[in-house]
Structures are given as C-alpha cells and as structure tokens.
C-alpha positions in Angstrom: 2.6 76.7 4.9 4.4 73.9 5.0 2.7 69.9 4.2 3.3 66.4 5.8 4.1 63.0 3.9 2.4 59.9 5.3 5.0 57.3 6.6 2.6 54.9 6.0 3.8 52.3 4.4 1.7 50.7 1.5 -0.4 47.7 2.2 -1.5 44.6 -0.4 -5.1 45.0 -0.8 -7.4 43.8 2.3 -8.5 40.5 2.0 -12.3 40.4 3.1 -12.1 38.8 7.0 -15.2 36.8 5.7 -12.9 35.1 2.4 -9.7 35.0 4.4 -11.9 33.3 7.4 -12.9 30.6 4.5 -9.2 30.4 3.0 -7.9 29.0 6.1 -10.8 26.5 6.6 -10.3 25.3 3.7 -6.2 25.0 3.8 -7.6 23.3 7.1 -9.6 20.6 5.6 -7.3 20.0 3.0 -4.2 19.4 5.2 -6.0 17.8 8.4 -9.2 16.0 6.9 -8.3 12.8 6.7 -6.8 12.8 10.0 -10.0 14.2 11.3 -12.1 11.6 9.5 -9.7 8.8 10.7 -10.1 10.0 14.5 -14.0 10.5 14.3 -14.8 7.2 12.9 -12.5 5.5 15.7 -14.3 7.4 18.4 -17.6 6.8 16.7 -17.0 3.0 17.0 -15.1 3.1 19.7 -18.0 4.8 21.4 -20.9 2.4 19.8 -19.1 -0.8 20.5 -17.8 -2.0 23.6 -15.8 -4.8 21.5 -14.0 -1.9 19.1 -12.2 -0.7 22.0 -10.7 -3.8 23.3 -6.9 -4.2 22.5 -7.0 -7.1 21.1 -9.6 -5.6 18.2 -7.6 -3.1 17.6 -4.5 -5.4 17.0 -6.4 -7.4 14.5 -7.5 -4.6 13.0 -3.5 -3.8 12.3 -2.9 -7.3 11.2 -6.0 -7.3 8.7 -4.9 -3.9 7.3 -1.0 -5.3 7.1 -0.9 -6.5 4.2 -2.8 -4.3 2.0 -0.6 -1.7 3.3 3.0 -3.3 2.1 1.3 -3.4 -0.7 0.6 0.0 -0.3 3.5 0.9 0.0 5.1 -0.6 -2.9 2.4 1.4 -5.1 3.7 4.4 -3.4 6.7 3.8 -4.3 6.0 3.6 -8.4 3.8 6.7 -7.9 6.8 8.5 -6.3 8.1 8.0 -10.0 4.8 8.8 -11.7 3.8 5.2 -12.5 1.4 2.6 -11.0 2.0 -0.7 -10.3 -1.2 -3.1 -10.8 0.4 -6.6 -10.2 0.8 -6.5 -6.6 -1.9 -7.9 -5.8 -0.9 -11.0 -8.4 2.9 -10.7 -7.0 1.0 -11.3 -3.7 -0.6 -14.2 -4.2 2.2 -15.9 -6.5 4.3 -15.4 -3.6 1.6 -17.9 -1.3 1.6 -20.3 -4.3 5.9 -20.4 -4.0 5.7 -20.6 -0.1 3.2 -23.5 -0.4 5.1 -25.0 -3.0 8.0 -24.8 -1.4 7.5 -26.1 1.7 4.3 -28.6 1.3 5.8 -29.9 -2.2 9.5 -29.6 -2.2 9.2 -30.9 1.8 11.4 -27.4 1.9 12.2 -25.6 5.3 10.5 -22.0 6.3 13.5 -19.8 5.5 13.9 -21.5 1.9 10.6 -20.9 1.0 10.7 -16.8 2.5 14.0 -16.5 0.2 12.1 -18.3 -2.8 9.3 -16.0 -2.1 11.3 -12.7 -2.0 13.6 -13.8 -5.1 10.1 -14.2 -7.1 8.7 -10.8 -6.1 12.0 -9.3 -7.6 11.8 -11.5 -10.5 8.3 -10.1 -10.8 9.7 -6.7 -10.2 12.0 -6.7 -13.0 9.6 -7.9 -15.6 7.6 -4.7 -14.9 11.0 -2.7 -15.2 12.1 -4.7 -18.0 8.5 -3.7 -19.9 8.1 -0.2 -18.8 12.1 0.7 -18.8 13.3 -1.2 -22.0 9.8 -1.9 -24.0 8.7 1.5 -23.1 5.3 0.5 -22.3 2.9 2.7 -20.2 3.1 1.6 -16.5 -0.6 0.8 -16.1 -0.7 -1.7 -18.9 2.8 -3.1 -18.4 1.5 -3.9 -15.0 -2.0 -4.9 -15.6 -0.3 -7.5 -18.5 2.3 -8.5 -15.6 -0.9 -9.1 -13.2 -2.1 -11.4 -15.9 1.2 -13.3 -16.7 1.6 -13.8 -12.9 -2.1 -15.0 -12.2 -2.0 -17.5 -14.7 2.0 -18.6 -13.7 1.1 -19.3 -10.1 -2.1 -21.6 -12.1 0.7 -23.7 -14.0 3.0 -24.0 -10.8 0.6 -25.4 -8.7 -1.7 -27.2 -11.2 -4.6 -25.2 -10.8 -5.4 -26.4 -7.4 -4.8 -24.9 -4.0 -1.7 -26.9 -2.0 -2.6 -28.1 1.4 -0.4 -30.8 3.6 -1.0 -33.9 2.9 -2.7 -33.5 -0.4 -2.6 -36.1 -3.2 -1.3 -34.5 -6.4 -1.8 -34.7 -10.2 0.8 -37.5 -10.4 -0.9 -39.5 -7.5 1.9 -39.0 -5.2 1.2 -37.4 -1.9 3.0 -34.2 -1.0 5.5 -34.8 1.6 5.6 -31.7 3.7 3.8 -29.0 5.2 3.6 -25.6 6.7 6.7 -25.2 9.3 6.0 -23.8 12.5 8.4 -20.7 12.3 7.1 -20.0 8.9 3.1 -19.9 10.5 4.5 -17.4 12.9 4.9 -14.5 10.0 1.5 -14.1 10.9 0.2 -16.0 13.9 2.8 -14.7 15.9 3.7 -12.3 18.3 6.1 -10.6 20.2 5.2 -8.3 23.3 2.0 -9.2 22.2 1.8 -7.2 19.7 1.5 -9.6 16.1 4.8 -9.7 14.2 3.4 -9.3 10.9 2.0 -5.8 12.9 5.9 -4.7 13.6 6.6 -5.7 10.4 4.3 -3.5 8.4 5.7 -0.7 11.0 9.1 -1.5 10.7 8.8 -1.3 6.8 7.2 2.0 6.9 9.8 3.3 8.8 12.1 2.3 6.2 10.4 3.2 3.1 10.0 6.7 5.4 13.6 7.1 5.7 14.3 5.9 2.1 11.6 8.5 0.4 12.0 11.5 2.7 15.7 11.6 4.1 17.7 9.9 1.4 19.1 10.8 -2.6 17.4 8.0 -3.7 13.8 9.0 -2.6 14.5 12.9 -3.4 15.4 11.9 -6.7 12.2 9.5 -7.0 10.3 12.5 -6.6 12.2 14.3 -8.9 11.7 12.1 -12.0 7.9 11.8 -10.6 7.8 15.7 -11.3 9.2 16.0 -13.9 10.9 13.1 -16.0 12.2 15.0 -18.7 14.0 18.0 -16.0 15.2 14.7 -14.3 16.9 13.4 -16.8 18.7 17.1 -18.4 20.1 17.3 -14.7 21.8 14.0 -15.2 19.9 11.4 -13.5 19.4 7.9 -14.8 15.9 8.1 -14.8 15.2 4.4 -16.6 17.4 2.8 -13.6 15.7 4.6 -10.5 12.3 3.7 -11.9 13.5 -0.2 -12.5 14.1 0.6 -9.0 11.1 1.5 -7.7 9.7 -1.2 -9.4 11.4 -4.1 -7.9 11.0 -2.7 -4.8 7.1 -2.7 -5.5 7.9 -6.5 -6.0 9.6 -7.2 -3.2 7.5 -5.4 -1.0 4.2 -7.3 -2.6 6.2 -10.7 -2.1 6.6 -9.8 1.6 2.8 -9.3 2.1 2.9 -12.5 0.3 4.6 -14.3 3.0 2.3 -12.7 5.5 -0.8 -14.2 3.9 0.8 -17.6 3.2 1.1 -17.8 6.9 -2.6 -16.3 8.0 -4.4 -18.7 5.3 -1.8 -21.5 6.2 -2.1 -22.8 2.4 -1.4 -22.3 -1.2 -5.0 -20.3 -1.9 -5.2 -20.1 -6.0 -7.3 -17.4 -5.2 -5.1 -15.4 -2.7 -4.1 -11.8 -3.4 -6.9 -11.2 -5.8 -8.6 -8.7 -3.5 -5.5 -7.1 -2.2 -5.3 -4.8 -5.7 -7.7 -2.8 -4.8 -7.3 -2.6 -1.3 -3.5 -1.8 -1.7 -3.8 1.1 -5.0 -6.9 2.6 -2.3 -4.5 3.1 0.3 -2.0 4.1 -1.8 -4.2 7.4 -3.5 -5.6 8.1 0.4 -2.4 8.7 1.5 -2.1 11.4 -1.1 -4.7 13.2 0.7 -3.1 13.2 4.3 -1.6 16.8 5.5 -2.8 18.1 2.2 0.7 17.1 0.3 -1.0 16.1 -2.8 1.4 13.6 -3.7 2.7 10.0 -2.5 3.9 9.4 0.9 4.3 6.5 3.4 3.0 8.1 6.5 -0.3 9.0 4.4 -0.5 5.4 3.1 0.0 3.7 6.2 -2.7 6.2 7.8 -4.6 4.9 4.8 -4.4 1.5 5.8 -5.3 2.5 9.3 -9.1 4.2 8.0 -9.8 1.2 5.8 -8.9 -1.2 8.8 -10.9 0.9 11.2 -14.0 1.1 8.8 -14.0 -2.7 7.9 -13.7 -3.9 11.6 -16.2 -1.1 12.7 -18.9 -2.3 10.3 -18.0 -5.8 10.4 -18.9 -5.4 14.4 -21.9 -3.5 13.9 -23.6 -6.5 11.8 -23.6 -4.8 8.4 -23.4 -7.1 5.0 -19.6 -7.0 3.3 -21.0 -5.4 0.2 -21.9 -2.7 2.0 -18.2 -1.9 3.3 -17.4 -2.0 -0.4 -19.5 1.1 -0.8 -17.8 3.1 2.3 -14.7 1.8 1.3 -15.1 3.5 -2.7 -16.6 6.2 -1.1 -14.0 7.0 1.3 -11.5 6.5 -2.0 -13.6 8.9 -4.0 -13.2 11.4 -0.7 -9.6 11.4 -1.0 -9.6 12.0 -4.8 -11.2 14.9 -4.1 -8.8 16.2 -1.7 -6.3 15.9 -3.7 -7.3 16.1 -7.0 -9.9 19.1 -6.9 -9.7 20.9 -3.3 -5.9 21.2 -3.4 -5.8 22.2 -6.9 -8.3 25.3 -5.7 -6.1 26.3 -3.1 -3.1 26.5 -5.4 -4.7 28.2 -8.1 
C-alpha cells in the first residue's frame, strides 16, 4: 500500500474575516480621516449655506488660513528635527512692528521694509538656534523665552503704541510716511483673481514640499528627528541642520508677517498673538493626514484648509467666536488621537 504527501503548502494562521474586516477600517480611518472630515464639513457647509459656496468665500477663506499656515509650516519644519518652535507667532507680529516702522517712521519704501522684515525673522531664527544649538536648551523653552524677548522687543521699537500714518509720536514729531501701495498689495492683491498672499502660501508649500520630501536636506531632517543620536554616529552635523530648521522657522514666520502688515495696514502691538496657536494646531493636524504620524507640508497645509473651512463655516452660520475655539481644540484633540493613540495600535 503505498501513501500520498499533501503539496499543500503551509498557511500563517487565519485571520478571523470579522478582525481582518476591522483591521482595514481602521488602517482606513487612520490614513484617510482627516481627508474625510475635511470633505464632509465642506459639503456640510457648502450644502447649508448658499454664501459658503461662492468663490469668492472660498478665496477668503484661503487668505484667512494663509498665514497661520506659513506659520505652520515653519513649525513643521522644527518638528521634522524633533523640536518645536513657540515664537512664531511673536516673530509674526515683530515682523508688522519692522514693516510699520519702516515705512511709516523711517518714510522707507515697500521693498526695504519686506527685506528689514525677512532679515529680522532670521535674526529671530538664530537666537532660537543660538539657544537650543549652543546653550543646549530644550526647544520648547528656548522658544517660549524667544516669544517673550520678541514680544516685549517689538514694545521698545515702537514705544508701546501701535504705528499708523500720520501719527504724532513720543517726541512730538509727526511720522512722515505711510503704507506704500505695492507693499498693501502682499495681501490686498491679486493676480488671476486669485489673492497673492493665496499663491504665496501655495507657492511656499510647494517648496518646503520639495525641500522635505525630495532633497538631502529634508531626508536628513527626518533623520536627526528620529533619531538624533544614530544621526549624528552616521556623520551628520546634527547642531547645524537644526540651526537650520530654525531660521527657516523664522523666516517663514517673518513672511506671514509681511502678509499681515499688509491686511491690518498698521503696526498692531497686538498682531501675531493669536497666530501661535492657530499655526502649532495646523502643524500637529497635519501629522494626522494619510496616517504618516509624523510632520509633513501637505498635511499642514490640509490643516490650514479644515481650520479655514470650520472658522468661515461657523462664522456664516451666526455662531459666537468662542464657540469656534471649542471646534477648533476639538478638532486638535481629533488629530492627537490619530496620531498619537490609533496609529500607535495599528503598529503595535
């Protein structure tokens, strides 16, 4: 009598249809969520409000959202490296304060006052560097204690009072010059008619794209964000890239700067303050997007996008501001948990 081998070859376990059914809806939500919440609350306004849908609504809502995200984006950047930059928000608004000044007080022309800007956001930029890089201080409370410096810095530079055309200042004198036209443009105008500061918040998150995802310098970013210590044994300067990504932060908050000098068309002590928290939200919502659990433009700018969309959506629908405060923590708290707690469970 002769016997048979099976040719079957040996299987892993069965995975229950039922648990591998709830696997993939899971690695679903995770990875498409936000994108899901972004394009439900757009056709849920879209739907409800006549106005929502118009195109000029939804251009303001991109040039609302603008310069929180450069901000954004800047705070991406010092995540890529494991950090957290706090002062943009400061570097933001001293960057209005230097445009005013600039042009309303030193009677200076529009592209002196964008270069004065920019060269102050770098400044800003290496003090953070200089603190976390050299000083070795954690990058939280270097950059809250920049955010400090800066706040009261802009103060002293302007006297403590906002700068408007025309104004009489501390000496008596009158302050000879104003807000150019070109400069007022930054934010007022636009070009196709879509709003310039628009293409420029697109424009610069093409670039910070290209510069994290498809060049050294961002791979290596993420590297030292990763693993700092692995970074460094392989031979990278991991001190100079995160000075880097640092004055980048800085220039990039400057340029939001420049946007909001132009919308507010005056040196506002109090501008930037509430960009902080608007910018660092976008910033950890982005994480969430595709499920990547870690910093990248395209989430950030989608970010800025389902703030925008929820502030304009409310604001249309009659609600009280403090009450968008609450979606927008809520929505923040939402995309902690998709990337702090849900992807953690699929990886485990």
């Amino acid at each position: 009598m002769t016997t048979t081998q099976s040719t079957e070859v040996p299987t892993k376990a069965a995975i229950p249809p039922a648990a591998s059914t709830a696997v993939r809806v899971q690695n679903a939500v995770i990875k498409y969520g936000f994108i899901f919440v972004t394009v439900a609350l757009f056709l849920y306004f879209a739907l409800s409000e006549g106005s929502f849908r118009e195109s000029a609504t939804l251009l303001d809502t991109l040039r609302y959202v603008s310069v929180a995200a450069i901000l954004g984006l800047g705070v991406t950047l010092t995540m890529a490296v494991g950090g957290m930059d706090m002062s943009v928000g400061a570097v933001a608004g001293l960057g209005v304060s230097v445009a005013a000044h600039t042009m309303v007080v030193l009677n200076q022309i529009g592209t002196v006052a964008i270069l004065a800007v920019i060269a102050a956001g770098a400044l800003a930029g290496l003090l953070n560097a200089l603190l976390i890089v050299v000083l070795k201080i954690p990058d939280m409370l270097a950059t809250l204690g920049t955010m400090f410096v800066i706040q009261g810095a802009k103060l002293i530079l302007v006297d403590g009072q906002s700068i408007t055309p025309g104004m009489t200042r501390s000496d008596g004198t009158t302050a000879p010059g104003r807000f150019t036209d070109g400069f007022l443009r930054i934010d007022r105008g636009t070009v196709l008619g879509i709003p310039i500061s628009v293409l420029v918040f697109g424009a610069l998150t093409v670039v910070a794209w290209v510069f994290l995802a498809r060049t050294r310098w961002g791979r290596v970013l993420y590297a030292i964000g990763a693993n700092p210590e692995a970074a460094r044994l392989a031979g990278i300067r991991v001190g100079a890239y995160r000075a880097l990504a640092y004055v980048l932060s800085g220039v990039l908050a400057s340029i939001g700067g420049l946007i909001l000098a132009s919308r507010i068309g005056q040196g506002d002590v109090s501008a930037g303050t509430s960009q902080l928290l608007e910018a660092v939200a976008v910033a950890l919502v982005g994480t969430s997007v595709l499920g990547r659990g870690r910093p990248n433009v395209w989430g950030t700018a989608l970010g800025a996008v389902l703030i925008g969309i929820i502030t304009t959506g409310l604001t249309i629908k009659g609600l009280p501001y403090y009450t968008q405060d609450v979606v927008e923590g809520a929505v923040l708290i939402l995309a902690l948990v998709f990337s702090f707690t849900l992807s953690k469970r699929r990886t485990a």
